[in-house]
MARFI-16769 format. One record per atom (N, C-alpha, C): x, y, z; atom name. Coordinates in pm, 1 decimal, padded with zeros to 6 digits. Example, Ala and Ser with C-alpha at 12.3 -4.5 7.8 and 13.67 -1.06 7.14 Angstrom:
# MARFI-16769
c1->01319.0	c2->-00569.0	c3->00780.0	atome->N $
c1->01230.0	c2->-00450.0	c3->00780.0	atome->CA $
c1->01320.0	c2->-00330.0	c3->00780.0	atome->C $
c1->01285.0	c2->-00225.0	c3->00708.0	atome->N $
c1->01367.0	c2->-00106.0	c3->00714.0	atome->CA $
c1->01290.0	c2->00003.0	c3->00787.0	atome->C $
# end
This chain:
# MARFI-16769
c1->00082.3	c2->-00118.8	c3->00000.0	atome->N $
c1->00000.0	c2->00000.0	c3->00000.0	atome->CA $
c1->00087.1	c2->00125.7	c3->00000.0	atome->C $
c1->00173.5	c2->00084.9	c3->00097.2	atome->N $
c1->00291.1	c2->00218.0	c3->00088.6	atome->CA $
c1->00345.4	c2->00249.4	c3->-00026.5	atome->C $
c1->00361.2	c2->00130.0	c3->-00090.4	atome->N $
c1->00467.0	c2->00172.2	c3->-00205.1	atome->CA $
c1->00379.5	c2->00260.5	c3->-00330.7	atome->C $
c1->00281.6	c2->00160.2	c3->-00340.5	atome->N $
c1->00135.7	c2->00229.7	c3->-00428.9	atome->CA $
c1->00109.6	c2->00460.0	c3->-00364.9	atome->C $
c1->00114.3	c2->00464.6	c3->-00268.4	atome->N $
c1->00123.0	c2->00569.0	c3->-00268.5	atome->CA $
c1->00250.7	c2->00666.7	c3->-00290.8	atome->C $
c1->00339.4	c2->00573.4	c3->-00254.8	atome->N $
c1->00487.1	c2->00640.0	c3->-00314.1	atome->CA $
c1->00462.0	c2->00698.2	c3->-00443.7	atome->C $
c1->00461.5	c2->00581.7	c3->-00564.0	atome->N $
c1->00412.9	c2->00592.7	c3->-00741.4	atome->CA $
c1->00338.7	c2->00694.5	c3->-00755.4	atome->C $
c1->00210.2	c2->00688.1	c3->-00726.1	atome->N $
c1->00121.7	c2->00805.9	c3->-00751.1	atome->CA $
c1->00173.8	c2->00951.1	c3->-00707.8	atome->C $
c1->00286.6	c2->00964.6	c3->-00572.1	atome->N $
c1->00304.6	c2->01087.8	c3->-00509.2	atome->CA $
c1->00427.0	c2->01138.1	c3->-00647.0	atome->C $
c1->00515.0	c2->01051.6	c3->-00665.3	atome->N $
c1->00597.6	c2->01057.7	c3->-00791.9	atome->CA $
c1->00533.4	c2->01132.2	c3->-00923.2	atome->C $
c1->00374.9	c2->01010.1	c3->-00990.9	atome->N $
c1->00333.4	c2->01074.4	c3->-01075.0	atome->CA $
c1->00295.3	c2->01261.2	c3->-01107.1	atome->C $
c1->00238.1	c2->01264.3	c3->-00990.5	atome->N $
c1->00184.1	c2->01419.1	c3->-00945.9	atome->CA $
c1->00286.2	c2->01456.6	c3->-00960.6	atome->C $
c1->00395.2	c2->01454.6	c3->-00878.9	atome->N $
c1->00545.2	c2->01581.3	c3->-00896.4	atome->CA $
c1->00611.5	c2->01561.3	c3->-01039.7	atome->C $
c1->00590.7	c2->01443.5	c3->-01109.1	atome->N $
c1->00638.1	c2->01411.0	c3->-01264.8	atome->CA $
c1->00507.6	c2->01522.1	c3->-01355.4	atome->C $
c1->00403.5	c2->01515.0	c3->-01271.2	atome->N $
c1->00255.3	c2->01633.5	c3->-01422.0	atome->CA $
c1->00272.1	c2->01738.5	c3->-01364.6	atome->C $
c1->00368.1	c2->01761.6	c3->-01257.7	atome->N $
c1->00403.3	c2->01965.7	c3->-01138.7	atome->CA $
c1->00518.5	c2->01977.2	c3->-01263.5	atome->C $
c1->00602.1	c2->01905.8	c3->-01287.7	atome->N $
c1->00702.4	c2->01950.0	c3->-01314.1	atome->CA $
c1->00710.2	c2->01962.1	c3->-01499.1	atome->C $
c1->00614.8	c2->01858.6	c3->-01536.9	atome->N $
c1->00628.1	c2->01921.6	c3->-01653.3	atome->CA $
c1->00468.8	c2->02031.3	c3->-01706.5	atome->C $
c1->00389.9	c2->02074.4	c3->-01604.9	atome->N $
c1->00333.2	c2->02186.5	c3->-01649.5	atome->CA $
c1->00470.9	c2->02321.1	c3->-01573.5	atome->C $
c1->00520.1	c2->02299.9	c3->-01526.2	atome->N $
c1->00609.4	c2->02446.3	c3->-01498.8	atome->CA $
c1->00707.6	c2->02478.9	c3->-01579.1	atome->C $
c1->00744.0	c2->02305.5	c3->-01663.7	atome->N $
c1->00841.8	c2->02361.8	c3->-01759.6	atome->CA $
c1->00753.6	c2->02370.4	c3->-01883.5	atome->C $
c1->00641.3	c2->02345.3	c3->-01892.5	atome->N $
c1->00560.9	c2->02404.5	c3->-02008.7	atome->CA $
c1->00578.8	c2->02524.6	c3->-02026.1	atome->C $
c1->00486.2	c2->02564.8	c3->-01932.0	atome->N $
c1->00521.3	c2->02731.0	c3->-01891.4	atome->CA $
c1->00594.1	c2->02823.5	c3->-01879.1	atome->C $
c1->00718.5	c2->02748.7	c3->-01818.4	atome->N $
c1->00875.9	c2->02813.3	c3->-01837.3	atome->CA $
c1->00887.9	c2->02835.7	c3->-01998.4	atome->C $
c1->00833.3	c2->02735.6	c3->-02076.3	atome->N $
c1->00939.4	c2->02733.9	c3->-02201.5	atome->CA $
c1->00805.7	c2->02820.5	c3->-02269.0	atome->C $
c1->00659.1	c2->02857.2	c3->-02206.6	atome->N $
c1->00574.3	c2->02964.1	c3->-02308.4	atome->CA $
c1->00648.2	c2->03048.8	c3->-02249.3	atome->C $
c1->00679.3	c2->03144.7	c3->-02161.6	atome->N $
c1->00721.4	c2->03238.1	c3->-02123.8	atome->CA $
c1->00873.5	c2->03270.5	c3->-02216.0	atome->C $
c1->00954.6	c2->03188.0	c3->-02231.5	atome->N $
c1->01085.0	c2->03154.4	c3->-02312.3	atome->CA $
c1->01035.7	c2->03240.0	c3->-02423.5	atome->C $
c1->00963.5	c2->03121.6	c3->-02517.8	atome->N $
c1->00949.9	c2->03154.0	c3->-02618.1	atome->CA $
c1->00860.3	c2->03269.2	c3->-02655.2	atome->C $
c1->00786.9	c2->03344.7	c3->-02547.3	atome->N $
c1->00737.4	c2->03470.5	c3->-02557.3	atome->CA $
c1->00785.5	c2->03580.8	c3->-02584.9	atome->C $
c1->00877.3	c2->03587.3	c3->-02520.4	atome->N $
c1->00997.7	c2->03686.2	c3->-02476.5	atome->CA $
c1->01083.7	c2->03679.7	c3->-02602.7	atome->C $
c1->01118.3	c2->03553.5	c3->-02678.3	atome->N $
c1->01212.5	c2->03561.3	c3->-02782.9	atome->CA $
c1->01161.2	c2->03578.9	c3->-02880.2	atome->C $
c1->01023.3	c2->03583.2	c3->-02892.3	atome->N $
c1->00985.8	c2->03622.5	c3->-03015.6	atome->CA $
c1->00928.9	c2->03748.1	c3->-03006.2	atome->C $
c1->00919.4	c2->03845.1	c3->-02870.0	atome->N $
c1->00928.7	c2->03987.1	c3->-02838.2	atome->CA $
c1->01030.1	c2->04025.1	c3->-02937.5	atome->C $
c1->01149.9	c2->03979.6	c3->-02865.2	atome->N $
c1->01286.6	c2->04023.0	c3->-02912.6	atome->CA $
c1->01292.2	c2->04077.2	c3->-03020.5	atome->C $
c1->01272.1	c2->03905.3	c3->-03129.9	atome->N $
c1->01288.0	c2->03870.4	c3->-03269.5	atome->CA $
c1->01219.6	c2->04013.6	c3->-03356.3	atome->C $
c1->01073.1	c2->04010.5	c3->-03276.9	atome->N $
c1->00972.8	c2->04121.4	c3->-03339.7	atome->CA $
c1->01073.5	c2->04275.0	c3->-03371.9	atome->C $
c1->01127.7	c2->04256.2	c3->-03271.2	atome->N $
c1->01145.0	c2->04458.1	c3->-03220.4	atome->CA $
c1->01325.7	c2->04422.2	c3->-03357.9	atome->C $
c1->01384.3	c2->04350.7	c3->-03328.2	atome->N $
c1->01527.5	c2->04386.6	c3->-03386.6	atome->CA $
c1->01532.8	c2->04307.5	c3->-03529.4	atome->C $
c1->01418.0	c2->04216.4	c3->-03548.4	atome->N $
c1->01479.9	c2->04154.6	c3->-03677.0	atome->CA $
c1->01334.7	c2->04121.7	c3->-03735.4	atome->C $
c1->01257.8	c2->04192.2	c3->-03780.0	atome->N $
c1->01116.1	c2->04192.5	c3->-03798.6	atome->CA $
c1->01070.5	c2->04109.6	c3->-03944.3	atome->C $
c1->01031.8	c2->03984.5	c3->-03956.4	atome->N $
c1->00962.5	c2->03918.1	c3->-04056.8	atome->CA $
c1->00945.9	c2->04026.2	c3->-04186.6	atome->C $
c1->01049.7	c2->04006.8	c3->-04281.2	atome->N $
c1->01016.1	c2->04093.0	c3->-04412.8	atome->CA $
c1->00952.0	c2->03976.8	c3->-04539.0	atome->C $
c1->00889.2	c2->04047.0	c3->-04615.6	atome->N $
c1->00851.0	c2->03953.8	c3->-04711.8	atome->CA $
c1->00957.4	c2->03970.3	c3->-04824.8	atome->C $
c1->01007.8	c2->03918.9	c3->-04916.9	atome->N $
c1->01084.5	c2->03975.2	c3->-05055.4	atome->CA $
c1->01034.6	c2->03932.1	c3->-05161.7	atome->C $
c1->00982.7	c2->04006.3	c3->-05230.8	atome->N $
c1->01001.8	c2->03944.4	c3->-05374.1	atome->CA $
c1->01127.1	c2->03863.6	c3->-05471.2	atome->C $
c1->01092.6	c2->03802.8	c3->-05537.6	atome->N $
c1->01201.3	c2->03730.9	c3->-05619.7	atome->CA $
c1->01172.5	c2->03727.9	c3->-05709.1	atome->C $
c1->01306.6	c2->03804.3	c3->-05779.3	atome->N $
c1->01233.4	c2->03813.8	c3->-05975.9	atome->CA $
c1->01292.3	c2->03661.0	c3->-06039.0	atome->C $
c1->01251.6	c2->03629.8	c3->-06141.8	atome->N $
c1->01274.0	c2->03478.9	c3->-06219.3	atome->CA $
c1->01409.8	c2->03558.4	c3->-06268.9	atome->C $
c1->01488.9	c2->03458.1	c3->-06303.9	atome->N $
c1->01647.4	c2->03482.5	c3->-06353.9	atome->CA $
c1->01604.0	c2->03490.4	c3->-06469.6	atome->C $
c1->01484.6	c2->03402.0	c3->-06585.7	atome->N $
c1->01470.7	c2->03433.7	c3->-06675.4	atome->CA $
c1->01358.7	c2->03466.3	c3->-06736.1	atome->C $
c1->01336.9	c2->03585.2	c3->-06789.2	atome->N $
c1->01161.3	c2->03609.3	c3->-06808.9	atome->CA $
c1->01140.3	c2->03534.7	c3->-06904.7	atome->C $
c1->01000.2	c2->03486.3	c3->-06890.1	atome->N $
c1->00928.2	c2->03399.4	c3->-07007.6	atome->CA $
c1->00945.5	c2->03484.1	c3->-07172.8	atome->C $
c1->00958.0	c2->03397.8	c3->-07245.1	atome->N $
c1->00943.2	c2->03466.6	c3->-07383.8	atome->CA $
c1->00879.0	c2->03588.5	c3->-07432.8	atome->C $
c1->00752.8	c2->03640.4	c3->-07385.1	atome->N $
c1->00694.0	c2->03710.9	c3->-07409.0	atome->CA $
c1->00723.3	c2->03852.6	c3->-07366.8	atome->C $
c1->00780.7	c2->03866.9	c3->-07213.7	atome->N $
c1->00840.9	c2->03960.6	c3->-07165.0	atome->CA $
c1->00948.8	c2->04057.1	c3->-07247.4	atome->C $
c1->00942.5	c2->04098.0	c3->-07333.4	atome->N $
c1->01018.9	c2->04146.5	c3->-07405.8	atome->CA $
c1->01098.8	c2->04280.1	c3->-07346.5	atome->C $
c1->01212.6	c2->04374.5	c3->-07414.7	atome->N $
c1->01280.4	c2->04463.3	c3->-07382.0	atome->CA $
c1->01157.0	c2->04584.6	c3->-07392.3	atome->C $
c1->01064.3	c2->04596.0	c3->-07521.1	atome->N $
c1->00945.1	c2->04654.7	c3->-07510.0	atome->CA $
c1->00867.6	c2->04675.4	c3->-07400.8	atome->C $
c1->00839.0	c2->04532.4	c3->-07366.7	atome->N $
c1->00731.1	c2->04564.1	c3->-07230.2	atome->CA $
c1->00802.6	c2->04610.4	c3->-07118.3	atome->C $
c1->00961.4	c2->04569.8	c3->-07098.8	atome->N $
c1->01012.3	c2->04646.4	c3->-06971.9	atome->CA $
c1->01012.8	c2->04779.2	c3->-06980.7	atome->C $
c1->01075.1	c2->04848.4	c3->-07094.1	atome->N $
c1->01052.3	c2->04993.4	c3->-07106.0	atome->CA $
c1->00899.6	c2->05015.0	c3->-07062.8	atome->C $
c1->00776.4	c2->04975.5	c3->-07128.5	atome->N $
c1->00641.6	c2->05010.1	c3->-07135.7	atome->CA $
c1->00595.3	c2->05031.5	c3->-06940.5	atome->C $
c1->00662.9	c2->04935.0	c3->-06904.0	atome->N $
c1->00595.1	c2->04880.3	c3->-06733.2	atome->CA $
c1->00697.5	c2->05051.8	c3->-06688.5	atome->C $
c1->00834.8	c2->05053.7	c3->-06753.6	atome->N $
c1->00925.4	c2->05136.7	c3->-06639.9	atome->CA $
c1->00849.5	c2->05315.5	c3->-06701.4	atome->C $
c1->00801.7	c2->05301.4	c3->-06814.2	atome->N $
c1->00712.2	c2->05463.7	c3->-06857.6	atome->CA $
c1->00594.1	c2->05439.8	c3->-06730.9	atome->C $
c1->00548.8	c2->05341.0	c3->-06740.4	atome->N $
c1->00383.1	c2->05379.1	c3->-06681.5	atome->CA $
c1->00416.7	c2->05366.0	c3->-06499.6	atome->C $
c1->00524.3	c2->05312.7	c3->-06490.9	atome->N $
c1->00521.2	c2->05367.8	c3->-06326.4	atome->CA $
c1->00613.9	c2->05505.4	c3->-06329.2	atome->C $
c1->00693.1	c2->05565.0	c3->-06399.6	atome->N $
c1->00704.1	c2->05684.1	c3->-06367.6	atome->CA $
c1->00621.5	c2->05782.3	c3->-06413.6	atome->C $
c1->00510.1	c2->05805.9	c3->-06472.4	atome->N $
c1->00418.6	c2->05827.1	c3->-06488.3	atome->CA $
c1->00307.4	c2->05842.7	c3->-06343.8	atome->C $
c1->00307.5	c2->05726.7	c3->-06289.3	atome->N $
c1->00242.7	c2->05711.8	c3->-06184.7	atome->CA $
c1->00298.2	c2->05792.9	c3->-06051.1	atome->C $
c1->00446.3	c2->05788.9	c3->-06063.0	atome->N $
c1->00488.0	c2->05828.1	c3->-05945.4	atome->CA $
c1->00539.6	c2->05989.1	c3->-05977.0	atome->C $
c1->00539.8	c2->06004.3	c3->-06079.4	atome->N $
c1->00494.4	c2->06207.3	c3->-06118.2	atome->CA $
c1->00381.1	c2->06238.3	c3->-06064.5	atome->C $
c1->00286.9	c2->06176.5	c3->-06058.0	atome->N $
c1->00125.1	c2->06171.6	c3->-06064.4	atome->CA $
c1->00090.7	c2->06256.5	c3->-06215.9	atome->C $
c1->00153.6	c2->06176.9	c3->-06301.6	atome->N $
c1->00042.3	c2->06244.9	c3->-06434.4	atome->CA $
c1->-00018.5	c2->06141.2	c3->-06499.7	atome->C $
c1->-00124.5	c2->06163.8	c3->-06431.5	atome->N $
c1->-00235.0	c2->06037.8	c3->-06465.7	atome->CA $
c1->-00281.1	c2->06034.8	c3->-06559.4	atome->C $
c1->-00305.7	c2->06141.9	c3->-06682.6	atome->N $
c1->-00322.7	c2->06099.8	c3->-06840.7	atome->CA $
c1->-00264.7	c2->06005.9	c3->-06937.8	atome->C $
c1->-00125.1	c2->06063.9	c3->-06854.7	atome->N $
c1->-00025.2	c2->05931.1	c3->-06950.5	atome->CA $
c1->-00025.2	c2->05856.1	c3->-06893.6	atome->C $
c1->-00023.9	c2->05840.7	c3->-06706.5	atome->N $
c1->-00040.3	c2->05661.2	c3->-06669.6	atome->CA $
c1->-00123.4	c2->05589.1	c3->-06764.8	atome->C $
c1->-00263.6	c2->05680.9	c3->-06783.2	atome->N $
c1->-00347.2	c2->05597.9	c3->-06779.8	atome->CA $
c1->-00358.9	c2->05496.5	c3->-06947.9	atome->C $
c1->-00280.2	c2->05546.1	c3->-07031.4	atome->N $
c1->-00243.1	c2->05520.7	c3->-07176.4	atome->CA $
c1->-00198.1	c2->05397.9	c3->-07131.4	atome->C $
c1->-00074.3	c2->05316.3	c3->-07014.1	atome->N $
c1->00008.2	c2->05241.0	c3->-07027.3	atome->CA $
c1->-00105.9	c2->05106.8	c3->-06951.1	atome->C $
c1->-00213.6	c2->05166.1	c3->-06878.7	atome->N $
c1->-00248.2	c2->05078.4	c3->-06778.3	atome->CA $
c1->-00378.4	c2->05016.0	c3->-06871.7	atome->C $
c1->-00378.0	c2->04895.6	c3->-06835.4	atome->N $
c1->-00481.1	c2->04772.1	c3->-06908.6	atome->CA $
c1->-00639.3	c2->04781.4	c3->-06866.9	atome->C $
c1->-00697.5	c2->04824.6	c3->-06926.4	atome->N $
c1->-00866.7	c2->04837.5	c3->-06857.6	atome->CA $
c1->-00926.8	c2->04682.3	c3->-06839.4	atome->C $
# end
């Protein structure tokens, strides 16, 4: 009987000890992803293809690089010539 309560007193301090290191390690990982947030903040990047598909021509790059400076003058008559309805 003694020993039977020994086991069980074991089990309990074996489910104490791993909810505190649960907890220890949410608190851990709270804090490090504080950190992460403030000094090294999740960026997205684009990635251009090394090679544009066939169609992409030297034409259409000029055409895309007129109609965003266009856009970013704000003279929206001529954007609006380059942009696709």
């Amino acid at each position: 009987m003694c020993f039977r309560l020994y086991i069980v007193t074991i089990i309990q301090t074996l489910k104490e000890i791993e909810v505190l290191i649960m907890s220890s390690l949410k608190i851990l990982y709270s804090k490090l992803n504080n950190v992460l947030d403030k000094h090294a903040p999740f960026k997205c990047k684009r990635v251009k293809r090394y090679q544009q598909p066939g169609w992409y021509s030297e034409d259409v790059t000029q055409a895309r690089c007129m109609r965003d400076k266009f856009k970013n003058n704000s003279n929206f008559p001529q954007y609006e010539q380059y942009v696709v309805a």
